[in-house]
Residue frames as qw, qx, qy, qz and C-alpha x, y, z in Angstrom:
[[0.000, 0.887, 0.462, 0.000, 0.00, 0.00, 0.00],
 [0.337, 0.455, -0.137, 0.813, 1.51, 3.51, -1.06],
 [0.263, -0.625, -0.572, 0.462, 1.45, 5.96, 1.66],
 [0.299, 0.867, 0.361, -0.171, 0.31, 9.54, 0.99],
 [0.255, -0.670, 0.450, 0.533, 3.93, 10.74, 0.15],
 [0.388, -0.015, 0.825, 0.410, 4.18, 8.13, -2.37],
 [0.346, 0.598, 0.720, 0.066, 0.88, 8.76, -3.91],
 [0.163, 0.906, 0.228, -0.317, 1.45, 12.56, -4.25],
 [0.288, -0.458, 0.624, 0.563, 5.11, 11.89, -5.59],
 [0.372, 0.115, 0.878, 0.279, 3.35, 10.03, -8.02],
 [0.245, 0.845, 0.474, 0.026, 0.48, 12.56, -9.10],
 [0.052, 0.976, -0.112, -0.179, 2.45, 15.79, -9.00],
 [0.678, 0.645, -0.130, 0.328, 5.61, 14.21, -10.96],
 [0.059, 0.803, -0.500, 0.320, 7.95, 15.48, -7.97],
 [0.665, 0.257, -0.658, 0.244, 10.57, 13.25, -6.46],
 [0.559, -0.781, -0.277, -0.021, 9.79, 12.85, -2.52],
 [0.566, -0.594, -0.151, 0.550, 13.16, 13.86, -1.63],
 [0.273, 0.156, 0.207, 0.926, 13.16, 16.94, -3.73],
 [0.326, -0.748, -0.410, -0.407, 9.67, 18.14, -2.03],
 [0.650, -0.699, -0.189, 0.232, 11.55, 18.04, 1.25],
 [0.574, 0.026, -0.053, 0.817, 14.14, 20.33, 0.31],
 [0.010, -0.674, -0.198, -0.712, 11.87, 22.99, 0.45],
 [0.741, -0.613, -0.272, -0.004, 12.33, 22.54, 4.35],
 [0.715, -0.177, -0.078, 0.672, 15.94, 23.74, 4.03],
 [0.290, 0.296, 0.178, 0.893, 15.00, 27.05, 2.89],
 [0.039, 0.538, 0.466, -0.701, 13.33, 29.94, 4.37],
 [0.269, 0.662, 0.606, 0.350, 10.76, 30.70, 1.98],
 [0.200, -0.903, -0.299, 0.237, 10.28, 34.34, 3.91],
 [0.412, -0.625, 0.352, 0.562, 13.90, 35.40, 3.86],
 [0.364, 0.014, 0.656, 0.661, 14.20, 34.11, -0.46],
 [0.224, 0.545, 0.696, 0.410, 10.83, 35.61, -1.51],
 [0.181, 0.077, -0.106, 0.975, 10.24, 38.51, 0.62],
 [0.213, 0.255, 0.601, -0.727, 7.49, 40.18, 2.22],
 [0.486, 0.338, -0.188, -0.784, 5.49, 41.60, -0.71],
 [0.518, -0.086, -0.814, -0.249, 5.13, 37.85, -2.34],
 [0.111, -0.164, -0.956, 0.218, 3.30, 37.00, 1.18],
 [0.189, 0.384, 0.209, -0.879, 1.54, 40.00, 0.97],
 [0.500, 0.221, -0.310, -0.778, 0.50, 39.25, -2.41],
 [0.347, -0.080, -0.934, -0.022, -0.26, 35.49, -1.96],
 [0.126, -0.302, -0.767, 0.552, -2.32, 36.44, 0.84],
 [0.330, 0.405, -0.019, -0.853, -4.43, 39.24, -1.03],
 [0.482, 0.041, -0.760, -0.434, -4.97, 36.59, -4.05],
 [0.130, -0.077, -0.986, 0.071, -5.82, 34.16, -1.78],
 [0.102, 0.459, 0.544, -0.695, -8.41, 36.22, 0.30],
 [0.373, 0.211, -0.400, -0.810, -9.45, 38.11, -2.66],
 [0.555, 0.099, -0.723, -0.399, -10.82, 34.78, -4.27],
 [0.099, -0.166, -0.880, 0.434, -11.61, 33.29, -0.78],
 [0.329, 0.500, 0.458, -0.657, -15.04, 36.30, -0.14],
 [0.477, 0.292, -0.337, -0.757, -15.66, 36.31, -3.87],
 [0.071, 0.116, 0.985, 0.102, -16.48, 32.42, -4.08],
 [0.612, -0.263, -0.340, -0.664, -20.22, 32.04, -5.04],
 [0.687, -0.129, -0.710, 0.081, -19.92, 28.69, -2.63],
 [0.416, -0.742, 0.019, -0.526, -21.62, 30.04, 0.82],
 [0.871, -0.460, -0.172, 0.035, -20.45, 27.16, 2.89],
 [0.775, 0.121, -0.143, 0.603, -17.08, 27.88, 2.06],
 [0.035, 0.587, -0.244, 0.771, -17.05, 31.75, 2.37],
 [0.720, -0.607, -0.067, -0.330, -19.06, 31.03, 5.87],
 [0.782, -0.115, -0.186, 0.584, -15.08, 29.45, 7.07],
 [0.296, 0.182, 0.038, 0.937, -13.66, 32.84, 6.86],
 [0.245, -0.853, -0.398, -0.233, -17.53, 34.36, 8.22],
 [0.598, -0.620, -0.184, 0.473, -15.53, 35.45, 11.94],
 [0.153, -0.529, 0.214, 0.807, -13.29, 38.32, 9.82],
 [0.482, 0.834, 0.001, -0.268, -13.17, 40.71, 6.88],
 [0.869, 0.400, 0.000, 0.290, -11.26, 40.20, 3.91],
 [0.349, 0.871, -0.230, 0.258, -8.81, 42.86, 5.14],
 [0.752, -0.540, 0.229, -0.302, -8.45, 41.18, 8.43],
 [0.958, 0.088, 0.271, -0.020, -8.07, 38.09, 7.01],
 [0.730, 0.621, -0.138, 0.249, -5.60, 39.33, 4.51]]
């Protein structure tokens, strides 16, 4: 039986010990605020615009600016 590592190596084409190198880097320190800033504006953005109520209704407790 694969276990989920295996199974996602296997769907997403990436080698399991080349997913786990992203564990040696500080993502914060190589990309820089603004990329979390914007990842986090995209994300939210597209989080309160869903049409799908159950989902926006996770995120009900703050605003999108909050949230962002």
């Amino acid at each position: 039986m694969q276990t989920l590592q295996q199974k996602a190596s296997e769907w997403s084409g990436v080698k399991q010990e080349d997913a786990f190198i992203i564990d040696e880097v500080n993502l914060f320190q190589k990309l820089g605020l603004q990329t979390f800033i914007n990842l986090s504006t995209d994300f939210y953005t597209r989080v309160y615009d869903d049409q799908e109520e159950w989902f926006r209704s996770i995120f009900a407790d703050s605003t999108k600016e909050d949230a962002i």
